[in-house]
C-alpha positions as CSV (number, residue, x, y, z in Angstrom):
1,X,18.5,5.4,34.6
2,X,21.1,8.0,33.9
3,X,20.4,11.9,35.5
4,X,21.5,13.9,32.6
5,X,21.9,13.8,28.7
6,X,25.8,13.9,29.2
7,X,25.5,10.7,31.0
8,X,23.0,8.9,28.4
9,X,25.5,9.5,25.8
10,X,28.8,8.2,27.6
11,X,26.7,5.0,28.4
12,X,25.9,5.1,25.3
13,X,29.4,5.6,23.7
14,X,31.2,3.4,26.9
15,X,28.8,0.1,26.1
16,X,28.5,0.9,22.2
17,X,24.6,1.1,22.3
18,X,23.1,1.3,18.9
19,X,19.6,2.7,20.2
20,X,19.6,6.5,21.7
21,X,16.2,8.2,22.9
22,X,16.5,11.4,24.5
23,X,13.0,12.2,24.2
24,X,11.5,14.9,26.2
25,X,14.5,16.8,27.5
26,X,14.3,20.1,26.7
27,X,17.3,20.6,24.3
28,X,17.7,23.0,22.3
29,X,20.8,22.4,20.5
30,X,22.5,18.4,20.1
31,X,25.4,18.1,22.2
32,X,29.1,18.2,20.5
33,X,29.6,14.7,22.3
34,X,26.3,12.9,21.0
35,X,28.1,13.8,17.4
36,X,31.2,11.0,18.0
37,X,28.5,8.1,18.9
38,X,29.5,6.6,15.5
39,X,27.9,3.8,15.9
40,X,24.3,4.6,16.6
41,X,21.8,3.6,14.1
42,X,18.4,5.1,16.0
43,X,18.3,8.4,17.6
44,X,15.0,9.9,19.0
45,X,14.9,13.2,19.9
46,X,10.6,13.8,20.0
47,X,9.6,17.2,21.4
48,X,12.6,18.6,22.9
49,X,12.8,22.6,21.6
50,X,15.7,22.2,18.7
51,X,15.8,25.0,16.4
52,X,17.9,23.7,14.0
53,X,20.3,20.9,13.4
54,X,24.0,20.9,13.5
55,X,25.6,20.6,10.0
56,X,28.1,17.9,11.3
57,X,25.0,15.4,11.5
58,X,26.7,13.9,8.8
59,X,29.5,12.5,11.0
60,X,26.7,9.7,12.6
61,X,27.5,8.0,9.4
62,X,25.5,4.9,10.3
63,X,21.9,6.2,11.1
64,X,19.4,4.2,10.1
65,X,16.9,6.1,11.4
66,X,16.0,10.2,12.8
67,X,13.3,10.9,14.7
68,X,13.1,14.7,15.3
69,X,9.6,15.5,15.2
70,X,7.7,18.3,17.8
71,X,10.5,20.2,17.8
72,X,10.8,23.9,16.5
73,X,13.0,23.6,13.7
74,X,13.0,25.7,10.6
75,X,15.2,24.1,8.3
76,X,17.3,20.6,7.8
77,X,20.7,21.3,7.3
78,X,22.4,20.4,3.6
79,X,24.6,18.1,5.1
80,X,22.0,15.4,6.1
81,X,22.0,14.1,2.4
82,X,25.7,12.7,3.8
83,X,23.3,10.0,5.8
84,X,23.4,7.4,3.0
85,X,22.4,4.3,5.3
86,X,19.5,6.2,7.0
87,X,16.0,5.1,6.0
88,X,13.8,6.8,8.1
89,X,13.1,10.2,8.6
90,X,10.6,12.1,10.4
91,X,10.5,15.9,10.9
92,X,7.0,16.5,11.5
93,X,5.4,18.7,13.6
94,X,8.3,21.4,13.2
95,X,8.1,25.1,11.7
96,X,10.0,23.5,8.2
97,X,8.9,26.2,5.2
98,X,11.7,24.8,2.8
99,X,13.0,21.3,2.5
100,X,15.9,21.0,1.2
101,X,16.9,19.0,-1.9
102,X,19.5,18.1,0.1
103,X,17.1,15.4,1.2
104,X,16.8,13.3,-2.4
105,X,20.7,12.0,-1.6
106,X,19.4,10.1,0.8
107,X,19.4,7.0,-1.1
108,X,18.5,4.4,1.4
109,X,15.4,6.5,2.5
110,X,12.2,4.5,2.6
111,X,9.5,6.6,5.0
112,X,9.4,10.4,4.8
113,X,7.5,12.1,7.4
114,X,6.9,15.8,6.7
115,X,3.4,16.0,8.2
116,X,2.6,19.3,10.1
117,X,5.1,21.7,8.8
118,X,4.2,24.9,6.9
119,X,6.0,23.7,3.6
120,X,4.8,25.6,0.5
121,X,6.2,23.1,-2.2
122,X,8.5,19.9,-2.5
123,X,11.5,19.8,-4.2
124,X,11.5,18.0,-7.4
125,X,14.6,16.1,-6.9
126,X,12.3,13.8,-4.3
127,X,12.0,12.6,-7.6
128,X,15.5,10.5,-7.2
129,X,14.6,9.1,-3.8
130,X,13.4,5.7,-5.7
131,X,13.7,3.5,-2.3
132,X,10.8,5.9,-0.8
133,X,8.2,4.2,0.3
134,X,5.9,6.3,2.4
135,X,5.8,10.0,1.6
136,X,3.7,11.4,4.0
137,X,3.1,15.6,3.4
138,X,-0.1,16.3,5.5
139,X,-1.1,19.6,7.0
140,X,1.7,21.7,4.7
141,X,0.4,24.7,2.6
142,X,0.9,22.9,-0.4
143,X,-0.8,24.2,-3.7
144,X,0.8,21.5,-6.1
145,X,2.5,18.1,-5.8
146,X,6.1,17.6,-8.0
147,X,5.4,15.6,-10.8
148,X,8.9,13.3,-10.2
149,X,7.3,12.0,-8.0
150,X,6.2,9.2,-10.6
151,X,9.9,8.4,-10.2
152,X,9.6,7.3,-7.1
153,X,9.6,3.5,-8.1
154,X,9.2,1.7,-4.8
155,X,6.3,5.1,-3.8
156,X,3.5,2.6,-1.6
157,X,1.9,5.4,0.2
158,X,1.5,9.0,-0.8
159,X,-0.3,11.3,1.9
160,X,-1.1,14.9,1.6
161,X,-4.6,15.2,3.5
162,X,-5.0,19.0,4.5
163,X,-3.1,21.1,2.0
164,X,-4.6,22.9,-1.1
165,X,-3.1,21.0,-3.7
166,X,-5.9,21.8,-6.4
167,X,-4.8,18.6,-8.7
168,X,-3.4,15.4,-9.0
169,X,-0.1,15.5,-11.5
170,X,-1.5,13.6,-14.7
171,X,2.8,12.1,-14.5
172,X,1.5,10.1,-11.5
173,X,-0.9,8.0,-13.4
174,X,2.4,5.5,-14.8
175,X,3.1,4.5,-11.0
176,X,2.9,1.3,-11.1
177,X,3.5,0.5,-7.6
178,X,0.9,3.0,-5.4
179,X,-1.4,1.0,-3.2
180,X,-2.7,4.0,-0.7
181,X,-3.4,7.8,-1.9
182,X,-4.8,9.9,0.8
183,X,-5.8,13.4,-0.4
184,X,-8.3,14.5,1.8
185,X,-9.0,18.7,3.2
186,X,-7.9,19.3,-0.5
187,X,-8.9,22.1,-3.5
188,X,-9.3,19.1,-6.0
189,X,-11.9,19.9,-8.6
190,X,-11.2,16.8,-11.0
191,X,-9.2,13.4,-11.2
192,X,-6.8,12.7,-13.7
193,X,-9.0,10.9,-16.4
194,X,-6.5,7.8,-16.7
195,X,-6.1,7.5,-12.7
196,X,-7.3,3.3,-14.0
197,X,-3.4,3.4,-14.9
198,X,-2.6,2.7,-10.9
199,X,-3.3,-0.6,-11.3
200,X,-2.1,-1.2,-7.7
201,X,-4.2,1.0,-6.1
202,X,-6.1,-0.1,-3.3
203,X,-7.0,3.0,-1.3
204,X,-8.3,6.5,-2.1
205,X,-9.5,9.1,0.1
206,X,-10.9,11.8,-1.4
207,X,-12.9,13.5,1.9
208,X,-13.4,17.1,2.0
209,X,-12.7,18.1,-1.4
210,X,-15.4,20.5,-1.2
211,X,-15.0,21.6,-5.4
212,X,-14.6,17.9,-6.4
213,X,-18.4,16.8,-8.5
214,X,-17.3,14.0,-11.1
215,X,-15.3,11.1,-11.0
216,X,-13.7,9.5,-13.9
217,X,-15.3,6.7,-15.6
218,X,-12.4,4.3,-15.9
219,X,-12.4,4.7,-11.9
220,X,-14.9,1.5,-12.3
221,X,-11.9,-0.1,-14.1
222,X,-10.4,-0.5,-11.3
223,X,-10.5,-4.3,-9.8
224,X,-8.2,-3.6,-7.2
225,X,-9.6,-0.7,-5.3
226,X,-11.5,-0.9,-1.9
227,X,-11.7,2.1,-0.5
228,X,-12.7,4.8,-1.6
229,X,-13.9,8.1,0.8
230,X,-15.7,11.0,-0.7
231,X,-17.5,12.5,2.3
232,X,-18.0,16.1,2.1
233,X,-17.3,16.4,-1.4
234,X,-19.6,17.5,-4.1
235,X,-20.7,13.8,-4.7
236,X,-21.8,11.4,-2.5
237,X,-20.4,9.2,-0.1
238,X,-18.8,5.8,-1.2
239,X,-18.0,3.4,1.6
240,X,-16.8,0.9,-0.9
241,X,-16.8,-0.1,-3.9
242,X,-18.5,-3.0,-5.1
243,X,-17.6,-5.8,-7.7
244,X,-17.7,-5.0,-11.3
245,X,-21.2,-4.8,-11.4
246,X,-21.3,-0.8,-11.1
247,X,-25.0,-0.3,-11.6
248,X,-26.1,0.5,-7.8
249,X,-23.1,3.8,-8.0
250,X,-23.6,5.2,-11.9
251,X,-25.9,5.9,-14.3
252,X,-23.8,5.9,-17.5
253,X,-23.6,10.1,-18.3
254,X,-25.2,10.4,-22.3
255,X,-22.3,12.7,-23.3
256,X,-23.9,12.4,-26.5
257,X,-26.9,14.6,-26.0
258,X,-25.2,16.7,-23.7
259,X,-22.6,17.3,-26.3
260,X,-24.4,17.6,-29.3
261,X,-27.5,19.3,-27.7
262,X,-25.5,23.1,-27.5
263,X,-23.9,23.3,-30.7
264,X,-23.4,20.5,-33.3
265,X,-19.5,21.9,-33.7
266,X,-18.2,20.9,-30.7
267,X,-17.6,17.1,-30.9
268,X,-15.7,17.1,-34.4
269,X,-13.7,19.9,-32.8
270,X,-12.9,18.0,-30.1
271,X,-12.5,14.3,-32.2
272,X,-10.8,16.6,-34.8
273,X,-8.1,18.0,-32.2
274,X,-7.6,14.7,-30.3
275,X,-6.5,12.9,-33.2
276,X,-4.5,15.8,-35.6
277,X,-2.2,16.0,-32.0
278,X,-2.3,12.4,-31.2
279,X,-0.6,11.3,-34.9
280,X,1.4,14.6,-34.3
281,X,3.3,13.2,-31.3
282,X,3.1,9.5,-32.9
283,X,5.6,10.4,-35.6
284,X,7.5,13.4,-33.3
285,X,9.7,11.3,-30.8
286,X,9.8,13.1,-27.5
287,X,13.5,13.9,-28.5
288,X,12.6,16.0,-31.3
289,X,9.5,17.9,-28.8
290,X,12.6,20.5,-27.6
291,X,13.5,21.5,-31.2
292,X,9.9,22.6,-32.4
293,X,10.4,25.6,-30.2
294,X,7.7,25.3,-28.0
295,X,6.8,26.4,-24.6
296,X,7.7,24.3,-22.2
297,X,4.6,23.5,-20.8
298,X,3.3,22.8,-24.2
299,X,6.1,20.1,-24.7
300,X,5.3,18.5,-21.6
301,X,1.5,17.9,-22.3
302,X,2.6,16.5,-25.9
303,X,5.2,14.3,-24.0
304,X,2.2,12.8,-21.4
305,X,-1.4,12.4,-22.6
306,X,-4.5,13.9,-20.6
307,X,-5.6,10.9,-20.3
308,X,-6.9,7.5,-22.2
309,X,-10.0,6.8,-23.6
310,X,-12.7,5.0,-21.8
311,X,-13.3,2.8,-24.3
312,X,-10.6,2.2,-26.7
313,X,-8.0,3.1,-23.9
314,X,-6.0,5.3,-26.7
315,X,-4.2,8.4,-25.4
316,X,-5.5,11.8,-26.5
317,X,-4.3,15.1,-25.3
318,X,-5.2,19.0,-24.6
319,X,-7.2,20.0,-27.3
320,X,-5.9,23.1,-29.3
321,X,-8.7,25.6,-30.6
322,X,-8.0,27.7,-33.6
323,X,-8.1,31.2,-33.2
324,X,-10.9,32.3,-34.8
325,X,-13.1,29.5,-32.5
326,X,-15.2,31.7,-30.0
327,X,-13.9,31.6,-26.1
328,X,-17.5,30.0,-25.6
329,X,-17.3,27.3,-27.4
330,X,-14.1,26.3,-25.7
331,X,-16.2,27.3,-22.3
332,X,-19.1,25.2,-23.1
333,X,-16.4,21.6,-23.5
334,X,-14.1,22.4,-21.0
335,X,-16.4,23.7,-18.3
336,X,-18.5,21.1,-15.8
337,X,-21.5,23.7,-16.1
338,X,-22.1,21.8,-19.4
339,X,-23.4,19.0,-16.9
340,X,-25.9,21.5,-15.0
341,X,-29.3,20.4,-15.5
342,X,-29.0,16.3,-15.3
343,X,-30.7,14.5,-12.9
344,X,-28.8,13.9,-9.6
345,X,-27.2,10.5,-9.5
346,X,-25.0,8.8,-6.4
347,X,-22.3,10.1,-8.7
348,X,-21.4,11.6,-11.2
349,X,-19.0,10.2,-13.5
350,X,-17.3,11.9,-17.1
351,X,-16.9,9.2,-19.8
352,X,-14.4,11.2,-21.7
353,X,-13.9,9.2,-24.7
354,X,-11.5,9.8,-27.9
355,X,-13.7,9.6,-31.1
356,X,-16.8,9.8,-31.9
357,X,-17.2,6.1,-32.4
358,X,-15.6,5.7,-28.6
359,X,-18.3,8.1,-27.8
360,X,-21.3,6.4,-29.7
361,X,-20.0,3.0,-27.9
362,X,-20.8,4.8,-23.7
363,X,-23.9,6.2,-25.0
364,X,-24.8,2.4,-26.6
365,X,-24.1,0.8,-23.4
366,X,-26.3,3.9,-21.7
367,X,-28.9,2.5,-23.9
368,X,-28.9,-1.6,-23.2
369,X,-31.8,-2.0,-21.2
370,X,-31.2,-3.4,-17.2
């Protein structure tokens, strides 16, 4: 075994290893010499006391792989997206408030590690890391989760357990590859009403989302899922979900009578806005969204539904009151008090539904007798 880090690297360099650890040795800065080791491909430098990276890490052109987490580093260096063959990265457990976007030129990357950092947001050009596999974002101070990442073809895994991300981008929901979501120690209040559209998904964990009462409806659509984890959340407990039999979790919400019962207004409102704005964006192509002059955030909900109908599985999107419509009216659909009052159920689930005919069609099944 070699006495110093001077003499692991000529070994290294002298018998062309591909493999370098120098974990645990209490270096604060890389050594100019481990630089010209060309050929390495791993290099693990666990919980020595770096502080930041050299910006010629770009000249270990054949990395494959970077393990630098426990350290004390407070940024990555712009350089690193040079590391075009390197596929796995893992900075966690460092002191990293920004990452750079630096990072989505890393092309090759499959696993992300990023867990226990103090990062505030993700850049959105993550977006163009379409190898990624396994992002893994736990234990940042995240409030909100770039929606690009629906770009992110080959995405399997997505972890951000322990942040305060307070929802899930609505984008997300045309992944067609995510097979493990893991948001638990969260500030989630709702669940995008189309989450059914990851088709793939197998895993969700949900603990500790402390404001989180209802669940989607088309979540029972969803043959593929077998987890699920909802302990210490609002509603109860699901250690699994069953078949497609769905009658020992829900007992079908009548949104009918809770609708109708406050004011008889508020459902053609809400049928009338859903369809004016869905045939609005039906015969405006997305193109033409810019030139109408509208905020941006406006154009970006016309661009991607809310979410699809229970029933029917049409899109509908934000509904638009006019301005002579009271602020409680508006209250009284889009606030969950309207559910205050109903018997307690395992869970609660919100049929949200597109048309009054959708709607008549949940509260007809609510009514078929067991």
């Amino acid at each position: 075994m070699c006495e110093s880090v001077n003499e692991e690297i000529w070994e290294a360099q002298s018998k062309g290893h591909t493999n370098l650890y120098l974990n645990y040795r209490k270096l604060s800065e890389l050594p100019e010499e481990l630089l010209n080791l060309s050929r390495i491909k791993k290099l693990y430098l666990k919980q020595n006391v770096l502080t930041k990276l050299p910006a010629d890490i770009w000249k270990l052109e054949n990395l494959v792989e970077l393990y630098i987490h426990s350290n004390y580093l407070h940024h990555l260096p712009d350089e690193i997206g040079k590391l075009q063959v390197l596929e796995k990265l893992n900075v966690s457990f460092n002191h990293l408030k920004i990452l750079t976007p630096a990072v989505s030129q890393l092309k090759s990357l499959t696993s992300l590690e990023l867990a226990n950092n103090q990062l505030t947001f993700l850049p959105k050009e993550l977006g163009n890391l379409t190898n990624l596999r396994d992002l893994n974002v736990m234990n940042n101070k995240l409030e909100w989760l770039p929606w690009q990442l629906c770009n992110c073809s080959s995405l399997k895994i997505l972890s951000f357990d322990g942040n305060a991300v307070q929802k899930i981008p609505h984008q997300l929901m045309t992944h067609q590859g995510l097979a493990e979501l893991y948001a638990s120690g969260n500030n989630l209040c709702t669940l995008p009403q189309d989450l059914n559209k990851l088709s793939s998904l197998e895993s969700l964990i949900l603990d500790h989302n402390t404001k989180l009462q209802l669940l989607p409806a088309t979540l029972l659509k969803m043959k593929d899922l077998k987890m699920i984890g909802l302990s210490g959340c609002a509603t109860k407990e699901l250690a699994r979900l069953p078949g497609r039999d769905s009658k020992e979790l829900v007992e079908v919400l009548n949104l009918r009578n809770i609708l109708q019962g406050s004011s008889g207004r508020i459902l053609p409102l809400l049928e009338l806005c859903f369809r004016k704005v869905h045939c609005f964006v039906r015969s405006v192509s997305v193109e033409k969204l810019s030139s109408l002059e509208l905020p941006s955030h406006v154009t970006t909900l016309l661009a991607a539904p809310t979410g699809h109908c229970f029933v029917c599985d049409s899109s509908y999107f934000t509904a638009v009151f006019l301005q002579e419509e009271s602020a409680n009216t508006a209250l009284r659909i889009t606030s969950a008090e309207i559910f205050l009052g109903l018997r307690d159920t395992t869970c609660s689930f919100a049929f949200c539904c597109c048309s009054r005919s959708c709607l008549d069609e949940v509260s007809r099944l609510h009514d078929i007798p067991d």
